[in-house]
N, C-alpha and C positions, 0 to 999 in steps of 0.2 A: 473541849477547850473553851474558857470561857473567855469573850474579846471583849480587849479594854476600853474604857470609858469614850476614852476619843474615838474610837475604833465605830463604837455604837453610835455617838451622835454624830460620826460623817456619814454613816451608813444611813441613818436616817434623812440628815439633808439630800444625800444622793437618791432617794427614794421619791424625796417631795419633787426633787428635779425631776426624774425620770417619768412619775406622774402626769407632771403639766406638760411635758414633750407628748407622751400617751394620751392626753385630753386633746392636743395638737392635732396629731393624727386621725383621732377620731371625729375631729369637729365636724360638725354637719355644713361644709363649706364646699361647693362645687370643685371641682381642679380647672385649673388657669389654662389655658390654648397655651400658656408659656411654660407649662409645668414638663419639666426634664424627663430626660429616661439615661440616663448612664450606666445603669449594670443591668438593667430588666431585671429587678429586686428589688426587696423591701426598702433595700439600702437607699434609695433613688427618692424615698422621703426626706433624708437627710443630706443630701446630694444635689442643693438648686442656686439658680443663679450666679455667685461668684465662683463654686464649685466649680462648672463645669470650665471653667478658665484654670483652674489648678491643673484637673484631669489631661484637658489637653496639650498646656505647657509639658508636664509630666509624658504622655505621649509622642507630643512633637518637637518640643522645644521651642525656644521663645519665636520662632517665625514660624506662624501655624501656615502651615500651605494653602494655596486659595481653598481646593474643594473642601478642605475642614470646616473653614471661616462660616460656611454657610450654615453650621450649624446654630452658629450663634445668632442669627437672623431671629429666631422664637423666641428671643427672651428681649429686642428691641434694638440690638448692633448694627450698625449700616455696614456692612462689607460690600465687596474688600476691604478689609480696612486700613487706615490711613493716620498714623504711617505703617509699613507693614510689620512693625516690631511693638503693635500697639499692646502689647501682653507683657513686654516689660515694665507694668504698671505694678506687676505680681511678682513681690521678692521669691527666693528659691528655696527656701526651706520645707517647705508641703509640699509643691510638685516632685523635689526630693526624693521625700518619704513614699509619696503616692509611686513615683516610679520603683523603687525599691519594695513594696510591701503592696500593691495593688491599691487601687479606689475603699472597696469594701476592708482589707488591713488597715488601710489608714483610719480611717472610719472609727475599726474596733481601737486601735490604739487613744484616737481621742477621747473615748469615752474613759479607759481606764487612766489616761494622766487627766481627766477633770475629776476624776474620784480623789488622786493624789496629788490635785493642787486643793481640794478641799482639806486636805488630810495636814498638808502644811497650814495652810489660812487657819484654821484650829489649833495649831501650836501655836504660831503668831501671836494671836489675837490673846492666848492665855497666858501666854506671858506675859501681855502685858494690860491685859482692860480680861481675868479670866472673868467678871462675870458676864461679860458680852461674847463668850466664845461658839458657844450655842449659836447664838440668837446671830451672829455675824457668820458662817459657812450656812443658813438656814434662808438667810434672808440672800447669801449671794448664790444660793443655789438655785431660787425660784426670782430672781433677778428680769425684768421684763426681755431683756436680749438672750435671758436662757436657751433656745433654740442653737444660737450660733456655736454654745459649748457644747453643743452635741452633736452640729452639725459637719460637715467636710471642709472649713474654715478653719483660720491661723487662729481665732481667737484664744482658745484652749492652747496653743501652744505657747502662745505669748504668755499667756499669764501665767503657766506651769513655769515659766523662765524668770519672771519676773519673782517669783514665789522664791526660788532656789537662790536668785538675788539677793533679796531679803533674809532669807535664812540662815544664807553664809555671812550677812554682812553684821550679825548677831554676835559671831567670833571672829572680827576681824583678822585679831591677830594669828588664828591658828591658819594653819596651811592646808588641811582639808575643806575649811569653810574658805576660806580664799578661793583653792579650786571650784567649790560649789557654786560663787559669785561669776567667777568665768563663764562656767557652763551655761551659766543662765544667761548672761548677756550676749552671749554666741547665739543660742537660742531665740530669744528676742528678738533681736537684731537681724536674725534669718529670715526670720517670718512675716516682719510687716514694716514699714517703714517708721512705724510709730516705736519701733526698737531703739530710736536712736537718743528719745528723751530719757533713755535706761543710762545714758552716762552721766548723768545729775547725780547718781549713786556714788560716783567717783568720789565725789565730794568727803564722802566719809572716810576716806583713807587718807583724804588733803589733809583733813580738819584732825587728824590722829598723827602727821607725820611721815605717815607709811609710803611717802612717795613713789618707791619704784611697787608699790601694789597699786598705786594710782594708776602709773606708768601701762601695767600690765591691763590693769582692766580695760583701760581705753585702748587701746592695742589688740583688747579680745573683743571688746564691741566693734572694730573696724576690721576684724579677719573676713568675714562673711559678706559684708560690704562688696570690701574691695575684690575680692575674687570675683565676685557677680559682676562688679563694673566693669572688671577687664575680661569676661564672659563678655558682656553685651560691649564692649570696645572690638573685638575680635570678629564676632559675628554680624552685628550691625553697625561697627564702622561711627562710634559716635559716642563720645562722654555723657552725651546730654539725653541718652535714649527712656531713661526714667523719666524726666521732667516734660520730653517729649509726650511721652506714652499718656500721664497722669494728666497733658492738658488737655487729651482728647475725651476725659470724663465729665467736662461741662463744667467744673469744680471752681469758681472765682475766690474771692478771697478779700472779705470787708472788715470796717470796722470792731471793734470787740462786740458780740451780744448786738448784732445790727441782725442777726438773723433770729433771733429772740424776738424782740421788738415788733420787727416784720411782721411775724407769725403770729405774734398777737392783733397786730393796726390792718396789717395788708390783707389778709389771706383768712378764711373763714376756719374757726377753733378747730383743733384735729388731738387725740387720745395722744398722735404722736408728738406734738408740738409741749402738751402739757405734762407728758412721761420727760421729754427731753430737761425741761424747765426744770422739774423734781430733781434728777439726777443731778442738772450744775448747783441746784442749792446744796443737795448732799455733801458736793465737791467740794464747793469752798468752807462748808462748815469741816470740813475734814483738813482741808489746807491750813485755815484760819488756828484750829486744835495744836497743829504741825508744829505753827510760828509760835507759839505761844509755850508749848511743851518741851522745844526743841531750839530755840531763836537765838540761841550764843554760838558764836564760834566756838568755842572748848566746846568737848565733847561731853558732858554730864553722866551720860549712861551708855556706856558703849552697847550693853543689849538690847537699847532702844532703838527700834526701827519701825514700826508701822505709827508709829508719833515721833517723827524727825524730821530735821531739815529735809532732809533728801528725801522723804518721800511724798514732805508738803512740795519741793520745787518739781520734783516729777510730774507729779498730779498739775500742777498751777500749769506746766508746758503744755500737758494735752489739754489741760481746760482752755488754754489760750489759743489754741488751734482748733480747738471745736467751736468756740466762740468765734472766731473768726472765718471759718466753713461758708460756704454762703453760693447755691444754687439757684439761680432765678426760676423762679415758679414754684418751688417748694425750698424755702432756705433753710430748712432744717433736716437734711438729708441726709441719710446716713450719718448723720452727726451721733446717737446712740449707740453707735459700735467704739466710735470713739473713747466713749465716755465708761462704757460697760466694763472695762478692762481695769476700772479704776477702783479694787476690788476695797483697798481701807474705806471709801466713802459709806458702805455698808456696813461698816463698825457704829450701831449708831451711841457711839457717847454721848450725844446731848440729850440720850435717854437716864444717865446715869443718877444725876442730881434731883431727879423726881421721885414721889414716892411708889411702892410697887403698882398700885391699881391705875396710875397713871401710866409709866413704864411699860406693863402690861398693853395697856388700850392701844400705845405707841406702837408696838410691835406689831401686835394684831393689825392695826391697819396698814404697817407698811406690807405685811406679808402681803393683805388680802387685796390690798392694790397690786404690789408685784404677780401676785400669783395670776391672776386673772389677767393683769398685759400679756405676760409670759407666755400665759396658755393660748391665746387669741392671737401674737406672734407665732406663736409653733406651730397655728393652725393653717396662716396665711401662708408661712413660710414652706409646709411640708405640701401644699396643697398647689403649689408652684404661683405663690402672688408675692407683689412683693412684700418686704418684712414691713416696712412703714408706709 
């Protein structure tokens, strides 16, 4: 049986991924005092750091009993910890799954919905920029955060959800792509708190009339919410146990691109500081494309979705919340996972207007940068240091 065109160049991009995870593992990098063991198996390369807060949620539920706590001691947590529901910082979507299907299930499943969120991103992109469709599941499969879509993280599930978003929001009007838009935003919204900038999508059913599909979708973006909140109202006695939880990560919260700046004036150059930088230019050249392609109220091209309002104002939410992130002593922290999910920015159309050997050279160097972050994350990553 011969597999079709798309079939073969996701299969490729998933290759080039799985490669620089594989370079990861191999790297000639000692393993960390902090480097995990969760299943004594291989699996436990892909298994560090925030994982191990899924796994347990997933074993114990959001109040991990003291003698568990102490595990988390290896990787820098002060236990007891304080306050003792400090795990409801981790929405409930992945522990979930992990309770349901085991650590190592969960694991396998991420990998095979990143194949099938490449496999959407490639329809996407060719409907609408096809001669960037290649060159965009290519570039976001060797992506420098690559590691975390392989990893036992939400990120892969988010963006599998975001993707189905997108895809249903293609045929608004029919009623199967409707349900698909659901699902996705249920999805999203399960797995990380950064689900919640998924109801900018609404937008599209405003701007179409379709109100009570408005109605609905924001109604399926707050199902998963709200059930967790009266989860943790019930067990921990407290509305506020998220915002609790998240302020014991050290996480402040400045000016726009004050952690930019910083990074550059305060704090001596780092791979991570100027990978970060790249990625927000990506972003707003991809936002900026958005407004410009997309910037009427009336709806021009209902098939249009990876060049629309809504997915330049999604994108401008998390870019304005990653810009505004801000850690003393390193302000650019974790700010890259933010930003990685932001899968159109890797569409590169301001490749398009050049001639081929330009266009080419483009490419080439964005790969051979992403490729090499990529591989050198997956290296630190798998080897128990942290990602940045």
């Amino acid at each position: 049986m011969t597999l079709s065109k798309r079939t073969q160049h996701v299969l490729f991009a998933y290759g080039l991924h799985a490669l620089v995870i594989l370079f990861g593992i191999l790297g000639p990098i000692a393993p960390s005092t902090n480097r995990l063991t969760l299943t004594h198996s291989m699996a436990d390369e892909f298994m560090q750091w925030d994982s191990q807060w899924f796994v347990y949620i997933a074993k114990y539920g959001y109040l991990i009993p003291a003698h568990a706590q102490q595990a988390f001691a290896i990787t820098g947590n002060v236990v007891p910890f304080s306050p003792a529901y400090r795990a409801a910082a981790f929405f409930p979507g992945l522990p979930t799954i992990i309770r349901l299907m085991s650590p190592i299930g969960a694991l396998v499943l991420v990998e095979v919905l990143f194949f099938c969120a490449l496999w959407l991103m490639y329809g996407l992109v060719e409907h609408e920029r096809p001669a960037l469709k290649s060159i965009a599941v290519i570039l976001f499969a060797v992506n420098p955060c690559a590691i975390y879509f392989s990893a036992l993280y939400t990120e892969t599930f988010s963006l599998f959800g975001i993707l189905l978003i997108m895809y249903g929001l293609r045929q608004p009007r029919a009623r199967r792509s409707y349900l698909l838009s659901l699902v996705g935003v249920m999805l999203a919204t399960s797995m990380h708190d950064l689900g919640v900038f998924c109801i900018a999508f609404a937008l599209r059913f405003i701007r179409l009339r379709l109100w009570w599909r408005a109605v609905g979708y924001v109604a399926a973006a707050g199902v998963v919410p709200l059930i967790y909140e009266l989860y943790l109202l019930m067990t921990v006695h407290t509305p506020f146990a998220i915002f609790a939880a998240e302020d014991t990560w050290a996480r402040s919260w400045q000016a726009p691109f004050v952690n930019v700046l910083e990074s550059f004036v305060r704090y001596p150059l780092t791979l991570n500081t100027l990978v970060v930088t790249l990625m927000m230019i990506l972003v707003i050249v991809h936002i900026v494309r958005c407004f410009k392609a997309d910037g009427r109220w009336r709806v021009t091209h209902e098939e249009q979705v990876v060049e629309s309002l809504e997915s330049g104002l999604w994108m401008a939410g998390i870019l304005l919340l990653s810009a505004c992130a801000y850690i003393t002593g390193y302000p650019l922290k974790s700010v890259l996972r933010f930003l990685c999910i932001l899968w159109p920015a890797f569409v590169p159309g301001f490749l398009l207007n050049r001639s081929a050997i330009a266009r080419m050279q483009g490419v080439c160097a964005l790969m051979l940068a992403f490729g090499c972050t990529a591989a050198y994350g997956a290296a630190l990553f798998c080897h128990g240091w942290f990602f940045q």
